[in-house]
ROZA-740593 format. One line per field, with one value per residue (C-alpha): y, z, x; residue in three letters. Coordinates in steps of 0.1 Angstrom, whole numbers. Each point is the difference from the previous one (the first is absolute). Example, Ala and Ser with C-alpha at 12.3 -4.5 7.8 and 13.67 -1.06 7.14 Angstrom:
! ROZA-740593
north c(-45 | 34)
up c(78 | -7)
east c(123 | 14)
r c(Ala | Ser)
! end
This chain:
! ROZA-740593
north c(662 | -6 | 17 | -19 | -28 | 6 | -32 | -6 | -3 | -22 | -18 | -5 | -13 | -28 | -4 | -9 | -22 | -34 | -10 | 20 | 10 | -36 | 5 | 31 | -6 | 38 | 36 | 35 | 28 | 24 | 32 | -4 | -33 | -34 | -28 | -38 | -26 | -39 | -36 | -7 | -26 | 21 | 27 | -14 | -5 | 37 | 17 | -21 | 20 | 34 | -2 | -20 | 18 | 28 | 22 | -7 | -4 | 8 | -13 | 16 | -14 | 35 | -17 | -35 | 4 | -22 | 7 | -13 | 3 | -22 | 3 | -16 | -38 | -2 | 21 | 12 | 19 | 4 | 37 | 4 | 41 | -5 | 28 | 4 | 27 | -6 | 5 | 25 | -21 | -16 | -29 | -16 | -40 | -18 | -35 | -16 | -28 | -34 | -18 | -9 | 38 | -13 | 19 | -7 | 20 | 18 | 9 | -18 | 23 | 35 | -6 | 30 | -23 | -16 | 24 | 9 | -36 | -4 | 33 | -16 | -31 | 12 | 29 | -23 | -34 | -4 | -30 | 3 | -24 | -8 | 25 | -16 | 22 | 5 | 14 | 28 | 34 | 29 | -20 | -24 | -35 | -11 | 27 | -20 | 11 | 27 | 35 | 16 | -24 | 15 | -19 | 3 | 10 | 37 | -15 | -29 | -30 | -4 | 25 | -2 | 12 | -5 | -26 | 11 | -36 | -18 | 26 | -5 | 21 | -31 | 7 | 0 | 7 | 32 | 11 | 36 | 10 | 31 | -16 | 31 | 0 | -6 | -17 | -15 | -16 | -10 | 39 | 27 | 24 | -7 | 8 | 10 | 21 | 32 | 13 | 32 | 9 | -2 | -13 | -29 | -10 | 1 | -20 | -24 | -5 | -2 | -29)
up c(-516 | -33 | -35 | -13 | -24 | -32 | -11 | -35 | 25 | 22 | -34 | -11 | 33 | -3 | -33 | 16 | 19 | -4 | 30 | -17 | -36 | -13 | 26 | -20 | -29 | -1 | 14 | -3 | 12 | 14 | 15 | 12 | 11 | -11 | -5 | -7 | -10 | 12 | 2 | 31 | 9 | -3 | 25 | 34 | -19 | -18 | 39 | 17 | -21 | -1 | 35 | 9 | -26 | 12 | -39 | 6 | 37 | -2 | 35 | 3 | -15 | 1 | -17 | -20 | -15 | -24 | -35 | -23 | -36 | -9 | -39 | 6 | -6 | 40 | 14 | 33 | 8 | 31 | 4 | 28 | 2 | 19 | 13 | 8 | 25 | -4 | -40 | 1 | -25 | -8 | -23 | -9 | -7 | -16 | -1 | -20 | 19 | -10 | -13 | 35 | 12 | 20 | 5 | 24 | 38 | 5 | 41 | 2 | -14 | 12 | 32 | -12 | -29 | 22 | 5 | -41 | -5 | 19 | -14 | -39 | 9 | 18 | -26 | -28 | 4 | -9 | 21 | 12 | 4 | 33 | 22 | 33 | 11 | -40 | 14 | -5 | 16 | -13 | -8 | 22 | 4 | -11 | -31 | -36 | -27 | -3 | -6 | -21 | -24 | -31 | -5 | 38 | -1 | 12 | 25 | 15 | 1 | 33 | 26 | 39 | 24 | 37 | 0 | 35 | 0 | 0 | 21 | -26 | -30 | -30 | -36 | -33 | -32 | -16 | -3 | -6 | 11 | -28 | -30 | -15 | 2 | -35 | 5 | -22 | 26 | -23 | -9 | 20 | -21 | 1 | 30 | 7 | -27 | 12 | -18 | -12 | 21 | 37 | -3 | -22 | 28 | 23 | -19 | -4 | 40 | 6 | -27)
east c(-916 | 17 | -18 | -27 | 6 | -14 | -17 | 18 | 32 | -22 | -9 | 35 | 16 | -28 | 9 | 35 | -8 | -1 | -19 | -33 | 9 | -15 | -35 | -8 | -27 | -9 | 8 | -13 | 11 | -36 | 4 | 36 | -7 | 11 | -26 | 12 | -20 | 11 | -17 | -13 | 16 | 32 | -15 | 17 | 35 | -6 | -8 | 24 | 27 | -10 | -3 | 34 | 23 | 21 | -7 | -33 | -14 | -38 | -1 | -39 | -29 | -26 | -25 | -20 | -30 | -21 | -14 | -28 | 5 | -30 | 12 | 36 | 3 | 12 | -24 | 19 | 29 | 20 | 16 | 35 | 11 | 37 | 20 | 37 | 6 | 37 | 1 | -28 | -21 | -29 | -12 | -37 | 4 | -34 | -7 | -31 | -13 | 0 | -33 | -12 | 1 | 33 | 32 | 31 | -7 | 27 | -8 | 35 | 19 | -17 | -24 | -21 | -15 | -16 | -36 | 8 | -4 | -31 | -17 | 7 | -13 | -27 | -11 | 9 | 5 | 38 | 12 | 37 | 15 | 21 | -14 | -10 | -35 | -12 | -40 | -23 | 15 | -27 | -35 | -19 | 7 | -34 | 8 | -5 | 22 | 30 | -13 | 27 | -6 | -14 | -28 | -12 | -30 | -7 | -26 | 23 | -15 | -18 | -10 | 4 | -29 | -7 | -32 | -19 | -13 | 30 | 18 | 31 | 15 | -10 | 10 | -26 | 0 | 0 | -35 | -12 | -33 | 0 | -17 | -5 | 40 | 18 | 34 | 26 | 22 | 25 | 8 | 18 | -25 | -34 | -22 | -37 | -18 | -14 | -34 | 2 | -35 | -7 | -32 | 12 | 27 | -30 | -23 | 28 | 5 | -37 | 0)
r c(Unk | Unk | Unk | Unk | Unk | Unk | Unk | Unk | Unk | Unk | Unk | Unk | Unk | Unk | Unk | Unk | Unk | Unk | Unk | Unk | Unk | Unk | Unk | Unk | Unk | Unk | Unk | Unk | Unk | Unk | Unk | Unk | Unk | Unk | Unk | Unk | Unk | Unk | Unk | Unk | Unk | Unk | Unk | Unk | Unk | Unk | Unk | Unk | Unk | Unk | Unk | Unk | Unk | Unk | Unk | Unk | Unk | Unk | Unk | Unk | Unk | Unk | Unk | Unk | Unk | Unk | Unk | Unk | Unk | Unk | Unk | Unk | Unk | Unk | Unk | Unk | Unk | Unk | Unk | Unk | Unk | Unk | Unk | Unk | Unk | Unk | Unk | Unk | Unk | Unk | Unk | Unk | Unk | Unk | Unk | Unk | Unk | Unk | Unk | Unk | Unk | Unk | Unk | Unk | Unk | Unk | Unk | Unk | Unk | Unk | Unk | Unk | Unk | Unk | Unk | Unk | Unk | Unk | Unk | Unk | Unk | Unk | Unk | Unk | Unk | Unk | Unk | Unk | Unk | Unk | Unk | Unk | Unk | Unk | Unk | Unk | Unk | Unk | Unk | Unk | Unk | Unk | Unk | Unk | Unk | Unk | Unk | Unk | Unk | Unk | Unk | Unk | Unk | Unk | Unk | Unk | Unk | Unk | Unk | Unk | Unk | Unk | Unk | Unk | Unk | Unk | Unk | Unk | Unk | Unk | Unk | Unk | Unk | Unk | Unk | Unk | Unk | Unk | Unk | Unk | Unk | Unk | Unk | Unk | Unk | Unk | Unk | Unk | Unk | Unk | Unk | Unk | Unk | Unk | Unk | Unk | Unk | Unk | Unk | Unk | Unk | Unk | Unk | Unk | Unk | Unk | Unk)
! end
């Protein structure tokens, strides 16, 4: 296996090129890794040559994942981690969606996007474009809304319970028995208040 190729090399031979030197809007370089930002509608052109170019040849998609900046003026981001086993190297390419939460599938290209696509979708609504089976792969079918969204709330939206009357699993909305319970929903943080006496806990279960 040849040394590993240090990613301000990896930078400069894209630099060189003039296949993917004009795709490039950004790039960092984050614990001996290079990062490259592109448009998404560049994404298929931008994989098609790292993948097909001899300098290059990250023929192994190892991983896509989505992310939720709520605070960016395009919300989501689609994340592809290459690998080329023949250069020994690595490189991180991000893509912000477009308004419609829509980016270019890229199952074409490497086969293995195909589940990655599906769990991103799934988890957090980003649509790709092109992929031919684009359906839920971890939640339910019946499931409402994406769950690593961040402002899905902590309790999901509806709850599933077999009804012995119906014989059937059905699906209702969230509704928590515990009234004496304190919940923010919205917040990762705030949960159930514990008194600082037994006997008031008590006195608030027997109310």
């Amino acid at each position: 296996m040849k040394k590993f190729k240090m990613p301000d090399a990896l930078s400069q031979e894209i630099k060189n090129s003039e296949l993917l030197n004009s795709f490039v809007l950004k790039e960092e370089i984050f614990d001996k890794n290079l990062i490259i930002l592109v448009d998404q509608s560049n994404i298929v052109d931008v994989l098609k040559v790292l993948k097909d170019e001899e300098i290059f040849a990250f023929t192994q998609l190892t991983d896509l994942c989505g992310v939720d900046l709520p605070h960016e003026e395009i919300r989501f981001q689609v994340v592809y981690n290459l690998l080329s086993m023949v250069n020994n190297s690595r490189i991180t390419i991000k893509a912000f969606t477009d308004n419609s939460n829509s980016v270019p599938s890229v199952k074409k290209i490497f086969p293995s996007a195909d589940w990655y696509e599906r769990e991103a979708f799934d988890l957090y609504g980003i649509n790709f474009i092109g992929h031919d089976d684009l359906r839920r792969i971890l939640t339910d079918y019946g499931f409402e809304g994406h769950p690593l969204r961040k402002d899905f709330p902590l309790t999901g939206n509806v709850e599933v319970r077999y009804n012995p009357d119906e014989e059937r699993v059905v699906y209702e909305k969230v509704d928590l028995k515990q009234e004496y319970r304190d919940f923010d929903f919205e917040s990762a943080w705030k949960g159930f208040k514990y008194p600082e006496k037994q006997d008031d806990l008590e006195e608030n279960i027997d109310d």
